[in-house]
C-alpha positions as CSV (number, residue, x, y, z in Angstrom):
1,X,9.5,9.6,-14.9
2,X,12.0,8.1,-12.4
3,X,11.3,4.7,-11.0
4,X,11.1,6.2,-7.5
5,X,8.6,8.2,-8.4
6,X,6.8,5.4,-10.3
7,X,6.9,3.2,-7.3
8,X,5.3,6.1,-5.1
9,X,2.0,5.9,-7.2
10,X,2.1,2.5,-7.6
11,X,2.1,2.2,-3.5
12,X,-0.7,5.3,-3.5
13,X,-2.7,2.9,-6.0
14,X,-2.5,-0.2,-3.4
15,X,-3.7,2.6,-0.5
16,X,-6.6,2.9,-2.2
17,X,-7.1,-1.0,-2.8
18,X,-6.9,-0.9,1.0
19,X,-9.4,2.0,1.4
20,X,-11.5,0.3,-0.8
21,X,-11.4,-2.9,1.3
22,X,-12.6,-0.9,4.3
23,X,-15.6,0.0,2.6
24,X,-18.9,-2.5,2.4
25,X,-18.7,-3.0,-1.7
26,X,-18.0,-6.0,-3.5
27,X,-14.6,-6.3,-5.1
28,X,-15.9,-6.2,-8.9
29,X,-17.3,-2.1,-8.2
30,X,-13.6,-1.1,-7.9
31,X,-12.8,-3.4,-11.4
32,X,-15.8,-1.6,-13.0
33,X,-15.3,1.6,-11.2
34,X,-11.8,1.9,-12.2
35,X,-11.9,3.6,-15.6
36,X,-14.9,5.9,-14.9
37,X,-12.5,8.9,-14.2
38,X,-11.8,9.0,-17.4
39,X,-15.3,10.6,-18.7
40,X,-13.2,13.7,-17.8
41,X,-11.7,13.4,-21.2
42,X,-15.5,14.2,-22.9
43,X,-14.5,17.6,-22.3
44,X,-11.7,17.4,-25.0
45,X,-15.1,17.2,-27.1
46,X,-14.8,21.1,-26.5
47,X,-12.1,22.0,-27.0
48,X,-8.6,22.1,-25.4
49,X,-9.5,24.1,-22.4
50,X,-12.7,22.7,-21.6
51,X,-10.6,19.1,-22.1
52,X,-7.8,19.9,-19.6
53,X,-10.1,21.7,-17.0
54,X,-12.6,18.5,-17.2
55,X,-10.0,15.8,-16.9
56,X,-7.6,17.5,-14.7
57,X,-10.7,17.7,-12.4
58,X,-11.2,14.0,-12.6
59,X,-7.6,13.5,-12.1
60,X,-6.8,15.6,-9.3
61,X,-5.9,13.6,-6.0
62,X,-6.6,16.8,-3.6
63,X,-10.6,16.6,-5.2
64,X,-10.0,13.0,-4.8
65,X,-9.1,13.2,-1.2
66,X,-11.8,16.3,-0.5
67,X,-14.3,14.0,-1.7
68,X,-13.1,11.2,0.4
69,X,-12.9,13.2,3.4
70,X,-16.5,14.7,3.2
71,X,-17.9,11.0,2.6
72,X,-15.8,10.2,6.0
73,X,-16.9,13.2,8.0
74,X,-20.5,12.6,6.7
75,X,-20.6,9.0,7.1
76,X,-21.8,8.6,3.5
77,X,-20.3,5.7,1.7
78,X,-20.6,6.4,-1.6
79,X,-19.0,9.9,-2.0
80,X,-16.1,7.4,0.7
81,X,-16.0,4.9,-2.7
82,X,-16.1,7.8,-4.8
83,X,-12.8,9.6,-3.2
84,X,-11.5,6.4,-3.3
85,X,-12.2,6.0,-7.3
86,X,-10.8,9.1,-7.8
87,X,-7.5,8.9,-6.1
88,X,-6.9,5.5,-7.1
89,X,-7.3,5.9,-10.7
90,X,-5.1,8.9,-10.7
91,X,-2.4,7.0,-9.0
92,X,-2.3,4.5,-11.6
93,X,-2.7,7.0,-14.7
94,X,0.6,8.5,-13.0
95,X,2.4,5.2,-12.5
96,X,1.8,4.4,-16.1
97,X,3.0,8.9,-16.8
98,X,-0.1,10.2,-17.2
99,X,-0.3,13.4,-15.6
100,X,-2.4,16.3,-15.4
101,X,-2.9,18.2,-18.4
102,X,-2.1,21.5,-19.7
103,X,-4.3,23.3,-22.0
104,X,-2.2,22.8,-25.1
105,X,-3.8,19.4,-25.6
106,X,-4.3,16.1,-24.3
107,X,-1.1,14.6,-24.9
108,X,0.9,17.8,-22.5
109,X,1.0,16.9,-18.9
110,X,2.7,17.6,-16.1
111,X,4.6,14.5,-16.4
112,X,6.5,15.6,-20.1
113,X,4.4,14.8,-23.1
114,X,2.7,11.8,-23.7
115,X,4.6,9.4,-26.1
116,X,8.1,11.0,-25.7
117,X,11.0,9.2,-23.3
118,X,10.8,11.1,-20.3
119,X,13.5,9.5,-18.3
């Protein structure tokens, strides 16, 4: 992935640290918080399909950003920190070339494949 591209999520990532910092939660939820997203991977437990479906769903920054919204409009916090969670984490999996994945297994993402130069 190019470095522009890079730098893109890595600015998304710091958008959420701000978003986050608007909402009444100590700082250590987003450290804990953080990895959660990735219990979308569990459904890699079932197989390839299952897998991609659960963790692109996890991973997807319009869900993020629909959950985000809904905890705005609703004034309800938590589904706020959980949008947040969300988009965050999938802006850093992409910094670091993790992408969404395609159903051909974990390691083929939008991004290239997982372990392979990409540019």
């Amino acid at each position: 992935m190019k470095t522009t591209l890079k730098l893109e999520e890595v600015m998304m990532f710091v958008l959420g640290i701000y978003l986050f910092s608007l909402l009444d939660y100590a700082w250590w939820w987003f450290l804990v918080l953080i990895l959660a997203p990735d219990i979308g991977a569990l459904g890699y437990l079932f197989g390839n399909k299952i897998g991609a479906f659960a963790y692109n769903l996890f991973h997807h920054k319009g869900v993020a950003i629909l959950v985000y919204l809904v905890g705005s409009y609703f004034s309800i916090p938590l589904c706020q920190l959980i949008g947040i969670i969300l988009f965050s984490h999938s802006a850093l999996d992409r910094a670091l070339g993790y992408g969404l994945k395609y159903e051909k297994g974990f390691k083929f993402t939008h991004l290239g494949e997982i372990g392979k130069k990409n540019g």
